[in-house]
C-alpha positions in Angstrom: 66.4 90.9 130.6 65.9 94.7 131.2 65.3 96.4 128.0 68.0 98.7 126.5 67.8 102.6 126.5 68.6 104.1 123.4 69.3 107.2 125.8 72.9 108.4 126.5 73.2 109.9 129.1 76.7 111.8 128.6 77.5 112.7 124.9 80.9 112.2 124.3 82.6 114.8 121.7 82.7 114.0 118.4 85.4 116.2 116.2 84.5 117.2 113.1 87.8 118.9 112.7 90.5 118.1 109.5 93.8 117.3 110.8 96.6 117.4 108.3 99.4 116.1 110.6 97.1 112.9 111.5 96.4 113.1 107.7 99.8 112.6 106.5 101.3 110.0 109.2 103.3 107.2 107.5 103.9 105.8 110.3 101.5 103.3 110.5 101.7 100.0 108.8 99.1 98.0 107.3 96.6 95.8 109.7 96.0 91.8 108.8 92.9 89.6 109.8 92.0 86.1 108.9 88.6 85.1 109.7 88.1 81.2 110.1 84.8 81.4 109.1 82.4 78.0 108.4 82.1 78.1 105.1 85.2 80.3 103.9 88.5 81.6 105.5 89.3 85.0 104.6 92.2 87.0 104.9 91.3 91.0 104.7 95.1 93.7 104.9 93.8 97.0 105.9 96.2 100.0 105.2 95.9 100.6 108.5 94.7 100.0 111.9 92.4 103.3 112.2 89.0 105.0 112.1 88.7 104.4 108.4 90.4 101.2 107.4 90.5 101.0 103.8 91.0 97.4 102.5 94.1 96.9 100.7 94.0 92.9 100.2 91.2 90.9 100.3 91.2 86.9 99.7 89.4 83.9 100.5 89.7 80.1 100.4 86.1 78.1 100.6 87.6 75.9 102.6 83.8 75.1 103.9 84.6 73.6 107.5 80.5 73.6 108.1 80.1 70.5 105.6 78.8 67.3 107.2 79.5 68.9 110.6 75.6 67.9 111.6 75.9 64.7 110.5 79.7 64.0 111.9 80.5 66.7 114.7 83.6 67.2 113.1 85.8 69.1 110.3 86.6 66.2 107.7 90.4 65.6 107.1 90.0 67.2 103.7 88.5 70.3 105.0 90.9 70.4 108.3 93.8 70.1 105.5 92.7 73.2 103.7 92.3 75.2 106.3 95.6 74.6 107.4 97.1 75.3 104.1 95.3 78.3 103.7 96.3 79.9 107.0 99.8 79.2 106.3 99.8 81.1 103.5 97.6 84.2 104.5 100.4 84.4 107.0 103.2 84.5 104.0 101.0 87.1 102.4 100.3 89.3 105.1 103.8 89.4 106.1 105.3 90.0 103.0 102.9 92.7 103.0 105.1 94.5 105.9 101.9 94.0 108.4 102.2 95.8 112.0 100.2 92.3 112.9 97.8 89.5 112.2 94.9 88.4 114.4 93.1 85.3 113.8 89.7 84.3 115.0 87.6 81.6 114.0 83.8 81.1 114.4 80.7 78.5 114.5 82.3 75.7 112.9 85.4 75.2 115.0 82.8 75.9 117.7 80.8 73.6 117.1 83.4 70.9 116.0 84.7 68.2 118.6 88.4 68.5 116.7 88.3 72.7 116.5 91.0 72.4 119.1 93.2 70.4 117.0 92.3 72.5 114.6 93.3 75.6 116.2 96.7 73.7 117.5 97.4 73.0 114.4 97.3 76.0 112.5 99.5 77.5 115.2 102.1 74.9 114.8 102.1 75.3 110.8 101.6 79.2 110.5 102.5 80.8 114.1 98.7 82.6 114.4 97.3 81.6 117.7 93.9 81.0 116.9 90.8 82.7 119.0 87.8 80.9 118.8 84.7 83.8 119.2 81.8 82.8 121.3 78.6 83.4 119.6 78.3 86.8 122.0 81.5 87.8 120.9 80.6 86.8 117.5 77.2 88.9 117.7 79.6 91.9 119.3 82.1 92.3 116.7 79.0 92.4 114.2 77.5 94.8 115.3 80.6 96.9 116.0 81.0 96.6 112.5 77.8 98.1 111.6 77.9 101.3 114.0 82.0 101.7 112.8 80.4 101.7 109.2 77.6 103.7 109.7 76.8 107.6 111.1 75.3 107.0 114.3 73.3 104.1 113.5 70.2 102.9 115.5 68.3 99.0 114.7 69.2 95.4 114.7 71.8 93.7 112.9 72.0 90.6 111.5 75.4 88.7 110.8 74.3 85.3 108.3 77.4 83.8 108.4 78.2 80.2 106.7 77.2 78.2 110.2 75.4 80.6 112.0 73.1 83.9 112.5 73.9 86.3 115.1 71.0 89.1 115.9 72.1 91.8 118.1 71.5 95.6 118.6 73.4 99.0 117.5 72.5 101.6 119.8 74.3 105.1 118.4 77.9 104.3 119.8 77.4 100.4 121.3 76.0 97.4 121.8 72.7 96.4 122.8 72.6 93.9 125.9 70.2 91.5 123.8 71.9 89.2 121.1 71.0 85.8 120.0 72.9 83.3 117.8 70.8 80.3 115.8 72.0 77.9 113.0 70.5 80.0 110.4 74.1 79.5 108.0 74.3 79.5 104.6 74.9 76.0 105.0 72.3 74.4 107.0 70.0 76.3 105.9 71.1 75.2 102.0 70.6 71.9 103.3 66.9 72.3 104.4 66.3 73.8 100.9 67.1 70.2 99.6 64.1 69.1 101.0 61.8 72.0 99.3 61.3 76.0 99.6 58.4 75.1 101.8 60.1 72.6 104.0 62.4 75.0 104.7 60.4 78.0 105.1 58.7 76.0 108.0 62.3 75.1 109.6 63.7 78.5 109.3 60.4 80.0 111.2 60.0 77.4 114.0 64.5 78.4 114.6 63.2 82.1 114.7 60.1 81.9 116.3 61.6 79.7 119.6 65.0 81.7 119.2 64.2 85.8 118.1 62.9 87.5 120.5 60.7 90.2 119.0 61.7 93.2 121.5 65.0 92.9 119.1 62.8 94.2 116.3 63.5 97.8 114.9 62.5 100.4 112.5 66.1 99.7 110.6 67.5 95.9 109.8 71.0 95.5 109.1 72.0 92.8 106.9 75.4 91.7 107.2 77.7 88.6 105.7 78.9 87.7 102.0 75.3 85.8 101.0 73.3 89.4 102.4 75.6 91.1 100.1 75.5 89.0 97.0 71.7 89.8 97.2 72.4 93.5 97.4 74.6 93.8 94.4 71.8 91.1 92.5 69.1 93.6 93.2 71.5 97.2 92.4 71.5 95.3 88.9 68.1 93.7 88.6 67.1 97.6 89.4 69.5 99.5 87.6 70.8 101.4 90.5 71.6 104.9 90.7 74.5 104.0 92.9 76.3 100.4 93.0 77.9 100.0 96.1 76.5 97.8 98.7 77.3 100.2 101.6 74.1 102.0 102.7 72.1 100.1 99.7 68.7 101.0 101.4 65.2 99.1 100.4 62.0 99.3 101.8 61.7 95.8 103.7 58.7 95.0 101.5 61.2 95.7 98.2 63.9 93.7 99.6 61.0 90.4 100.8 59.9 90.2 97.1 63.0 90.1 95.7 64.5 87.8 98.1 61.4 85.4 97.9 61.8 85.4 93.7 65.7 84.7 94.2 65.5 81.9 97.0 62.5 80.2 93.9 65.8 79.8 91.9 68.1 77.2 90.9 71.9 77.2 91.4 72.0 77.1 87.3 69.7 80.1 86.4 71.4 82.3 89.0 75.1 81.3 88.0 73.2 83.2 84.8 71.9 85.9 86.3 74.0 89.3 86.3 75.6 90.7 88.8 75.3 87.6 90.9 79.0 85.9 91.2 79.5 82.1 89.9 81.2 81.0 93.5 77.8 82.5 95.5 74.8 81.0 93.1 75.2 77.7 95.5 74.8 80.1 98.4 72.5 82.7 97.6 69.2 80.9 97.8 69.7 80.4 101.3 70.4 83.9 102.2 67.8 84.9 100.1 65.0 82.5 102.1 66.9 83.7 105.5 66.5 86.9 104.9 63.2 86.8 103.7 62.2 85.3 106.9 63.6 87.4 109.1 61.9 90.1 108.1 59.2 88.9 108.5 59.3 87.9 111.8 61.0 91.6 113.0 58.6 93.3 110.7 61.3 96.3 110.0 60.3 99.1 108.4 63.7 99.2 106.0 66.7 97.3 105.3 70.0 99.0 104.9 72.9 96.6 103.3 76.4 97.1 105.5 79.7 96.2 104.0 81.4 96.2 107.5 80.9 93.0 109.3 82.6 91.3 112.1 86.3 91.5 111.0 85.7 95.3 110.6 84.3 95.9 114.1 86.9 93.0 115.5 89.4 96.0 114.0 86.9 98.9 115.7 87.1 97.2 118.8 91.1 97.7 118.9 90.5 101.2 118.8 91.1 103.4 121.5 88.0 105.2 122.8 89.1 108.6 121.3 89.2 107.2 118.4 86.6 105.6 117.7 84.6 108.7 118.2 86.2 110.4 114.9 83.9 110.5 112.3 84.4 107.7 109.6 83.4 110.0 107.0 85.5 112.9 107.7 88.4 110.8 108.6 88.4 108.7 105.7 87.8 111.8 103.4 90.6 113.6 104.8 93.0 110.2 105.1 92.3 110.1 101.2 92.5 113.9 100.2 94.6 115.9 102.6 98.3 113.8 101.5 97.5 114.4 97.9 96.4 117.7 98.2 98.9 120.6 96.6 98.5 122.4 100.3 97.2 120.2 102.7 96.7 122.8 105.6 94.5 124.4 103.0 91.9 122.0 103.6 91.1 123.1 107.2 91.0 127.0 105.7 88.2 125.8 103.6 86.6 124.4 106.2 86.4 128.0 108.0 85.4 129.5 105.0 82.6 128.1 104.1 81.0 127.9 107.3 79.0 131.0 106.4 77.5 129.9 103.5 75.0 127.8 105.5 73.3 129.7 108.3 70.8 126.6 109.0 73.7 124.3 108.5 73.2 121.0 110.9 75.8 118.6 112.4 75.2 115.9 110.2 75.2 118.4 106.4 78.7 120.1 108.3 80.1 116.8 108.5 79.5 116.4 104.5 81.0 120.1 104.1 83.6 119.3 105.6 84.4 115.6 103.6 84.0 118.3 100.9 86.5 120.5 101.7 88.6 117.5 102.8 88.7 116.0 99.4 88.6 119.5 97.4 92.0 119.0 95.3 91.9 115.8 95.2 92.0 115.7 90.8 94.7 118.8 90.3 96.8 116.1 88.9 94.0 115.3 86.2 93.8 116.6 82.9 91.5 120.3 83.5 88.6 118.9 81.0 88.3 115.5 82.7 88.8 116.8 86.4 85.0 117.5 87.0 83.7 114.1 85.2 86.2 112.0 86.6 85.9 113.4 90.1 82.5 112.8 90.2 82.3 108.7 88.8 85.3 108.0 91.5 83.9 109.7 94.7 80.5 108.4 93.8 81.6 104.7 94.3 84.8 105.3 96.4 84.6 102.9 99.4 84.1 105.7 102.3 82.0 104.6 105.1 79.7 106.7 107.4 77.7 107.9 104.8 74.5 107.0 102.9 74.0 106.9 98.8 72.2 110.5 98.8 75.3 111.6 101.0 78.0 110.0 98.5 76.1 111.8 95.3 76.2 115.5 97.6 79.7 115.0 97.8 80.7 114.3 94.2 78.1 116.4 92.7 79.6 118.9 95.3 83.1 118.1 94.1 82.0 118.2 90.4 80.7 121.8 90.8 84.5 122.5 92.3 86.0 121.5 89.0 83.4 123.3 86.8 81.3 120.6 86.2 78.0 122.0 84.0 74.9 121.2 86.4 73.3 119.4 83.7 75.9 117.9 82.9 74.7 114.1 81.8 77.0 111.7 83.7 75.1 113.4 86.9 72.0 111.0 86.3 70.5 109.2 87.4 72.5 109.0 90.5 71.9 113.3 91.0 67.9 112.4 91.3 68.5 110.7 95.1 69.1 114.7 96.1 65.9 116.9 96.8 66.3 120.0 94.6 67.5 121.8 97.8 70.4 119.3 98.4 71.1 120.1 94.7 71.7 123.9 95.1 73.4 123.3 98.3 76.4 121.4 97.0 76.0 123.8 93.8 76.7 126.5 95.8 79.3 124.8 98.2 81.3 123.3 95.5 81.2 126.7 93.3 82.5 128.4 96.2 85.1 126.1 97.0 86.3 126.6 93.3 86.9 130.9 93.8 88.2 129.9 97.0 91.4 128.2 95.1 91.3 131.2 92.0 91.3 133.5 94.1 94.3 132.3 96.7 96.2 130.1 94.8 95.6 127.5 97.6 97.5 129.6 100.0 96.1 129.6 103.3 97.0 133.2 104.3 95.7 134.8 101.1 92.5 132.8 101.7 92.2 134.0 105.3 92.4 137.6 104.1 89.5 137.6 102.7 85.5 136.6 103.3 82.5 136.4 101.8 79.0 138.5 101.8 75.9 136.7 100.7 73.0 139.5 100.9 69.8 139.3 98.5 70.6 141.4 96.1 74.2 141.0 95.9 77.5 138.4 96.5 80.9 139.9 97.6 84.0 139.1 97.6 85.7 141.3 100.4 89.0 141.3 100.3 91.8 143.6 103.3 93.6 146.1 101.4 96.8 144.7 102.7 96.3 141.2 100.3 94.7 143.6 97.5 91.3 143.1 95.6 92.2 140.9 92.5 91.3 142.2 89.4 91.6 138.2 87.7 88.7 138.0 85.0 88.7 134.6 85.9 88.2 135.6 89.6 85.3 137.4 88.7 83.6 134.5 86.4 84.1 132.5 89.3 82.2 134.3 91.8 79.4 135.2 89.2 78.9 131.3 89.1 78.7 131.3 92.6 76.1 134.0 92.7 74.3 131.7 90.0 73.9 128.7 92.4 73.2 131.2 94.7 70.1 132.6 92.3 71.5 136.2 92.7 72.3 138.5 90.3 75.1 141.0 90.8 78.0 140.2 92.1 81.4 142.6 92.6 85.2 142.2 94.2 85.7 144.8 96.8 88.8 146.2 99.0 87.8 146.3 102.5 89.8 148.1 105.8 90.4 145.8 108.7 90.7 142.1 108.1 87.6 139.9 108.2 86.4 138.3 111.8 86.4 134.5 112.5 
């Protein structure tokens, strides 16, 4: 098989543009799934079928189809029952929801299983869902379309550990890699060669990756993916203490993440059920993601391991998408799906965006894509009470489920956001999570959210004031110039405003002035 290019050859354009019409479409109804998955079925309502879904309902029945399927080669009655039921009433749920629609698709273990056609007949026949059965390349697919619609460009191999099955494949910037492979390296086969001893299975699990992983699948960046992977994310945020507890972008060096998940797959069911931040219903199923994963890594020998939250029923969702928009930026999309509505003047949002494009002469595409998630969200707490607005603003955006962005990236924007509100930049809520920026990413969303905040004194959120006027950063001085026509403000609070700015900044003077001709884009 000829080896992938990472190379692409024509870029396609990628707006980093806000859009307050696209913002504020009602229009679109919510989005249903259910995933038929071997160990649990899972219905997931999105608010919409878009760029940046954000989950509305989540649910799940372990209906656990995989069990005994070795032995038998099929679903037992009790287990083809449930699934039934369960299907029949995501449907109820989904609809009562007001859904725009609900695709079903079902994976390794009505795959595998001699009765998944009766199965998938009968689910139709209770519920209505026509049920598509995903090959292991379309299974591999959507999981990796999950991954690159999660991530910003992303570039290594990804690994879906499902309850039946693992799927390996490559995320290449915008698609997927021709090499995939798909082994039965579930949470549930592989719990059952744990029965017979961590060793025993060690030795099972290798011999599966070692006949079935090709190594040129190997990169610098592994992508764990599936409900066990992220149970043993959220164990190790709290084993750790953190700075930031979201799974999303939870990054460890793949030597970090082998000793913990070596220590966890030593466990019993009982001591982990124990153990916080690991969920009663997963302690069954953790050890066995745990020695997978362990295993893995060290048979691709990755460099690091970076935790995604968007699996197969999130890129089954990308996949939908037309072309044009799936090149939107997840980040800026979701920021500005969350803060333009809700903003006092949404069209003030793209104004800001203008505004503060000078601050950052050096400024690269992927820090103007968090400027502009900034500016996106920048009124986002005007409905808050004025002496919780900066501490609120920053706990909610630094765990808010945006996607497209990394944990440093999530504390720029809030810390940016907090400066916005007046937040003291000392303040003690900011740590630990404000030690993940380098002292330079500090100052810079100092600066861009202290700016942000004279851009609302000064214009009262009106776009046209705003426009009227620019700023001057020179070394020994920051200006406010303001066109005659719109007049210089003489607002004490204006000019505290800007002296805080010129304090990020680290210059001293700073003055209002009246200028002739109106500013130049």
């Amino acid at each position: 098989m000829a080896k992938e290019r990472v190379h692409i050859s024509e870029e396609p354009r990628r707006p980093l543009e806000l859009d307050p019409e696209r913002a504020k479409q009602v229009d679109r109804r919510p989005y249903a799934i259910v995933d038929i998955g071997s160990n649990s079925i899972r219905l997931m309502v999105y608010d919409q079928l878009g760029r940046a879904p954000m989950p509305r309902f989540n649910e799940k029945s372990l209906a656990r189809l995989a069990e005994g399927l070795s032995e038998t080669g099929v679903i037992s009655p009790d287990h083809f029952r449930r699934a039934v039921e369960a299907v029949r009433r995501f449907r109820a749920i989904a609809e009562a929801m007001g859904v725009s629609r609900i695709d079903t698709v079902a994976t390794e273990a009505m795959r595998r299983a001699s009765n998944g056609p009766k199965l998938a007949q009968a689910i139709e026949a209770e519920s209505g869902l026509k049920v598509r059965l995903l090959s292991g390349a379309e299974e591999a697919r959507f999981a990796t379309f999950g991954v690159i619609s999660g991530f910003f460009r992303p570039v290594g191999t990804v690994g879906d550990m499902g309850g039946g099955s693992l799927e390996v494949a490559e995320a290449i910037d915008d698609h997927v890699g021709d090499r995939w492979v798909s082994m039965p390296l579930g949470a549930l086969p592989v719990e059952a060669m744990l029965s017979e001893g961590v060793s025993s299975a060690k030795r099972q699990v290798d011999e599966i990756l070692q006949r079935s992983l090709p190594l040129e699948l190997a990169r610098p960046v592994f992508y764990p993916v599936g409900g066990g992977w992220r149970a043993l994310a959220k164990a190790h945020m709290d084993t750790v203490g953190a700075a930031v507890k979201v799974v999303h972008g939870y990054t460890l060096s793949a030597a970090e993440a082998r000793e913990f998940a070596r220590a966890v797959s030593r466990l019993s069911v009982e001591k982990l059920a124990a153990t916080p931040g690991v969920a009663e219903r997963r302690a069954r199923t953790l050890p066995a993601a745990a020695l997978t994963l362990d295993r893995v890594l060290k048979h691709l020998k990755p460099e690091r391991v970076v935790f995604s939250a968007l699996g197969l029923r999130e890129g089954f969702l990308y996949s939908q998408l037309s072309r044009e928009e799936q090149y939107l930026d997840p980040l800026v999309e979701g920021a500005q799906l969350i803060g333009l509505p809700f903003a006092r003047v949404p069209e003030f949002g793209p104004e800001l965006v203008s505004w503060t494009a000078g601050l950052f002469p050096d400024e690269t595409t992927a820090e103007k894509r968090l400027r502009v998630a900034v500016c996106a969200l920048s009124d986002i707490a005007w409905r808050d009470a004025a002496d919780l607005r900066a501490e609120e603003s920053f706990r909610r955006l630094l765990e808010f489920p945006f996607i497209g962005v990394t944990h440093p990236e999530r504390v720029f924007i809030a810390a940016a956001i907090h400066a916005r509100y007046v937040g003291r930049p000392d303040a003690s809520w900011l740590s630990p999570a404000i030690k993940l920026l380098t002292s330079a990413e500090r100052r810079r969303a100092q600066i861009l959210g202290r700016a942000i905040l004279l851009a609302y004194r000064f214009s009262g959120g009106v776009p046209a004031v705003l426009e009227s006027a620019r700023l001057r950063i020179d070394p020994s001085c920051v200006r406010l110039e303001v066109t005659k026509a719109a007049h210089a403000p003489d607002s004490e609070v204006v000019s505290e405003r800007l002296k805080l700015l010129a304090a990020a900044i680290g210059v001293k003077r700073s003055e209002v002035v009246d200028i002739e001709s109106p500013p130049l884009g």
